[in-house]
N, C-alpha and C positions, 0 to 999 in steps of 0.2 A: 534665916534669910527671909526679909519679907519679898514680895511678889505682886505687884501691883496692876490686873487690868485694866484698861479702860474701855469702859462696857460703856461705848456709843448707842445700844440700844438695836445691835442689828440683826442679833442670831442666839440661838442658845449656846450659853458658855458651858455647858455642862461637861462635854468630853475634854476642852480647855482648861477647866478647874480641877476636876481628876487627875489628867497629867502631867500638870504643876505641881497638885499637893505631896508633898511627903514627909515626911520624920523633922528634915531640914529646913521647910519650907513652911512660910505661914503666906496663903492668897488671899487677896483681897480683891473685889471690882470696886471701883467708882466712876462718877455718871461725871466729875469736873475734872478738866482736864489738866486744871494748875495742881491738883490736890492728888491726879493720878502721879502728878510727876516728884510729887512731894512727900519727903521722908518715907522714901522704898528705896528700897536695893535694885530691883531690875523691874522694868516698865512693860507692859506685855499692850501688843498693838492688836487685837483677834481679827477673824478671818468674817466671812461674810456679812452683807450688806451692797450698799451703793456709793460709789465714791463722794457723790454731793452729800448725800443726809451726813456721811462719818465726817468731813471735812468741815461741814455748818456746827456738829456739837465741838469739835476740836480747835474751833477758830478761838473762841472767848480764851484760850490756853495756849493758843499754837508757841507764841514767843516763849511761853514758860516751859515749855513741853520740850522745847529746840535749843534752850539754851541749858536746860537741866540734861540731854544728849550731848551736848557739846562738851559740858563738865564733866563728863565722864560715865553717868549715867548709864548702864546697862542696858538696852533694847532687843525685843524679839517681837519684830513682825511678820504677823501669818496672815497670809492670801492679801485682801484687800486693806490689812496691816501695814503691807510691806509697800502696798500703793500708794498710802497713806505718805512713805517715808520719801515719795518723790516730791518733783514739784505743782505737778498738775494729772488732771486724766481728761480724757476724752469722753470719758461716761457720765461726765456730770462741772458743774462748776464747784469753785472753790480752791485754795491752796492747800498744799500738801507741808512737810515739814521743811523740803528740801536739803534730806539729809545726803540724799543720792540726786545729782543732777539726769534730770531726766524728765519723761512723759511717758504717760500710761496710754496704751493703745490700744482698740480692739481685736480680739484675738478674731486670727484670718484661719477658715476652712471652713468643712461643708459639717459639721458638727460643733457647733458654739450653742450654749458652754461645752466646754471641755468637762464629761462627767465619770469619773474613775481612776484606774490605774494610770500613770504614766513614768514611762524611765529616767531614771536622773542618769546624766551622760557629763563626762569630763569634768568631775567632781575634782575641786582643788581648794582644800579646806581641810584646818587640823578636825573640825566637827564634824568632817562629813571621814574623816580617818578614824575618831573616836567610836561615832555609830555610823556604818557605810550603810548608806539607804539605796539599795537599786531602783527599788519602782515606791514611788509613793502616790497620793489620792489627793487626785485636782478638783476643784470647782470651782472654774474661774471661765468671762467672758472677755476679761482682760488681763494682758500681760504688758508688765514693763519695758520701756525704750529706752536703756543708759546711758548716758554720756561720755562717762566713767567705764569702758569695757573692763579693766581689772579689778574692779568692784565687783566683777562677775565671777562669783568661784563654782556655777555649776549653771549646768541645762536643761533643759528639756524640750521636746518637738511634737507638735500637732498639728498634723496634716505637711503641709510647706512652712508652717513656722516653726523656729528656734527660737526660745525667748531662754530668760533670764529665772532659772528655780532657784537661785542661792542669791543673795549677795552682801556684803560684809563691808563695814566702814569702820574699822576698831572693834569698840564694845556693843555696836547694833549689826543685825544680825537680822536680814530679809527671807523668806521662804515664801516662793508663791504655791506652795502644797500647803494641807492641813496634817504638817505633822502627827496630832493630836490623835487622826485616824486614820493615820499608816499605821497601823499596828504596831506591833512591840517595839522595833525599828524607829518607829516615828516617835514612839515615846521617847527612847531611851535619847532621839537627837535633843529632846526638850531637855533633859536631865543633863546631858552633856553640855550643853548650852549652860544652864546654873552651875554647874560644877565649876564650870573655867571659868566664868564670871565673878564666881565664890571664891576660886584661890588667890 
C-alpha cells in the first residue's frame, strides 16, 4: 500500500511517518498537491500549522485533490488536516476541500490551545471499536462547526465547548487529535484506518 502525505511544510512529520510505515506500507510526502493525490492508495492530510499558509499550498491542487476524494480515494486527516477537509476557518483565508460542510472556529475557554490529554466521549465508529481510544493528545486553537451533525462519530470538550474529534464521510476520515502521539492507542487507530481501507 502506498501512503501518500501532503507536507504543506507546517510541522515535523516525523512521529506521522513512523506510525504510518510498516511491513505493508510504503510512505511517501510530497510538497504538490495534484501529485499527493495521484497514484497512492490513501492521502494523509497532517496535523499542525495555520489554516491560511496549508490552504494557499493546497489551492494550486484543491480541485484535483477533491475530486481524486470524491473517486474514492482514501483520506486521513489529523488536527489541522481534518480543517483542511471543511469549507473555511476563521483562523485564516482560503478554501478548504469541502468535503465536510462546515466552518472552523475558534476554540472558546480560558486555556487556548488546548495542550494534552483530552477524553474522546460518544464514540460511534467501527474505528474507534477496532482501536477504542479513551483520552487522546490535542493541540489545537481550533475546532470544527459541522453542518452535517452525523458526520460526527465522536467528541470531545474543553472547558464549555463540545466540538467534533472524529468525523467520517465514507473513505475520509477526520480526527482533530494527533493520533500519531496518543500512544500505542493512537497508533494502532492509524493502522486500523489502512487496514479497512486496504480490505
Amino acid at each position: 500500500m502506498k501512503v501518500t502525505i501532503f507536507d504543506y511544510g507546517a510541522g515535523n512529520l516525523h512521529s506521522l511517518l513512523k506510525a504510518l510505515a510498516g511491513d505493508d506500507c510504503r510512505v511517501e510526502t510530497q510538497t504538490d498537491p495534484s501529485l499527493a493525490a495521484k497514484d497512492t492508495d490513501v492521502l494523509v492530510l497532517p496535523g499542525v500549522g495555520a489554516f491560511g499558509h496549508a490552504a494557499a499550498r493546497l489551492a494550486p491542487g484543491r480541485d484535483a485533490v477533491r475530486a481524486a476524494i470524491d473517486a474514492g480515494l482514501p483520506c486521513l486527516g489529523i488536527c489541522l488536516g481534518m480543517q483542511l477537509l471543511f469549507d473555511a476557518s476563521d483562523e485564516g483565508p482560503g478554501i478548504g476541500l469541502g468535503v465536510f460542510p462546515g466552518r472552523v472556529r475558534k476554540l472558546e475557554g480560558e486555556r487556548v490551545p488546548q495542550i494534552g490529554w483530552n477524553t474522546i466521549e460518544n464514540a460511534l465508529d467501527p474505528l474507534l471499536d477496532a482501536a477504542p481510544l479513551p483520552i487522546a493528545y490535542y493541540a489545537n486553537s481550533y475546532v470544527c462547526d459541522p453542518i452535517d451533525i452525523p458526520s460526527v462519530r465522536a467528541w470531545s470538550t474543553h472547558g464549555s465547548t463540545t466540538f467534533p474529534a472524529f468525523v467520517r464521510a465514507e473513505r475520509t476520515v477526520g480526527v482533530q487529535f494527533h493520533p500519531e502521539k496518543s500512544s500505542r492507542s493512537g497508533v494502532e487507530l492509524i493502522r486500523a484506518f489502512l487496514r479497512e481501507v486496504g480490505s
